[in-house]
C-alpha positions in Angstrom: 0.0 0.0 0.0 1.1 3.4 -1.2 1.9 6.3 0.9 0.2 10.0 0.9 3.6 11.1 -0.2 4.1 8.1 -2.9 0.5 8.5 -4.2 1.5 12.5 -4.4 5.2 11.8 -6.2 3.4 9.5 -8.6 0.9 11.7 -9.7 3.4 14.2 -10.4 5.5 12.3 -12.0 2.3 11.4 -14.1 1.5 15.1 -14.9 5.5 15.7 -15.7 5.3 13.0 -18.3 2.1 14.2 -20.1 4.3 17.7 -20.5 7.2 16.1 -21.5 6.5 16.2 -25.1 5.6 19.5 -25.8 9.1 20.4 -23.6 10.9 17.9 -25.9 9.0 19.2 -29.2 11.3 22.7 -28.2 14.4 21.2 -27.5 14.1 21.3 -23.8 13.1 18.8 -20.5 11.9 18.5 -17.1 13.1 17.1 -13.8 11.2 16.7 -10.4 14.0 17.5 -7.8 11.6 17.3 -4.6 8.5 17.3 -3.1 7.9 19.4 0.4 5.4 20.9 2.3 2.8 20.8 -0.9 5.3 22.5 -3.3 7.0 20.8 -6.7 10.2 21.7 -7.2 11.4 20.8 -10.8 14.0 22.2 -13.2 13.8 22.9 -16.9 16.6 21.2 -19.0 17.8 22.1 -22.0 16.4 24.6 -24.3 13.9 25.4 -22.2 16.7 26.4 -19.3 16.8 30.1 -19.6 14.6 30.5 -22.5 12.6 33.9 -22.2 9.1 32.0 -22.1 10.6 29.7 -19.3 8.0 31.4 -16.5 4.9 31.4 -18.8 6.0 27.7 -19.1 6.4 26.7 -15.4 3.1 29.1 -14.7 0.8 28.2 -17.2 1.8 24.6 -18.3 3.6 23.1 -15.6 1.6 24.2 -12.6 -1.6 24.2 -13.8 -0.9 20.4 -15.2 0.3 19.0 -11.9 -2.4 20.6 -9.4 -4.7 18.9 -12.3 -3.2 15.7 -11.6 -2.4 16.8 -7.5 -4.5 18.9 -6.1 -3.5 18.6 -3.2 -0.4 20.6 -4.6 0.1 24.8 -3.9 3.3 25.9 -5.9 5.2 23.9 -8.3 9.2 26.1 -8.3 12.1 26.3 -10.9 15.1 25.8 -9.6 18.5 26.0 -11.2 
């Protein structure tokens, strides 16, 4: 039997690999680092590592995927 915390990793991990093609399709990638306190913390990979549309991506398409998947998620952070 699964864990709150594993049930929460694997649906985030689920949401990470339903945007990894559109990251992909731009050159770029994705990588859950943690999980604490309700917040994602992922970094962008490649192309999409200091591309100017970076924040529109983590705001619009990677947040709003995961607390779709995890709702029980608040903040999804880009780290470097």
């Amino acid at each position: 039997m699964q864990t709150k915390m594993e049930e929460i990793t694997a649906k985030v991990l689920g949401a990470l690999e339903s945007i990894r093609p559109f990251l992909n399709k731009d050159g770029g990638d994705i990588e859950l680092i943690d999980i604490k306190d309700h917040k994602v913390y992922v970094k962008l990979q490649g192309n999409c590592n200091g591309c100017p549309m970076s924040f529109s991506t983590m705001k619009l398409g990677v947040e709003n995927t995961i607390k779709q998947f995890a709702p029980e998620i608040s903040e999804v952070i880009s780290v470097e």
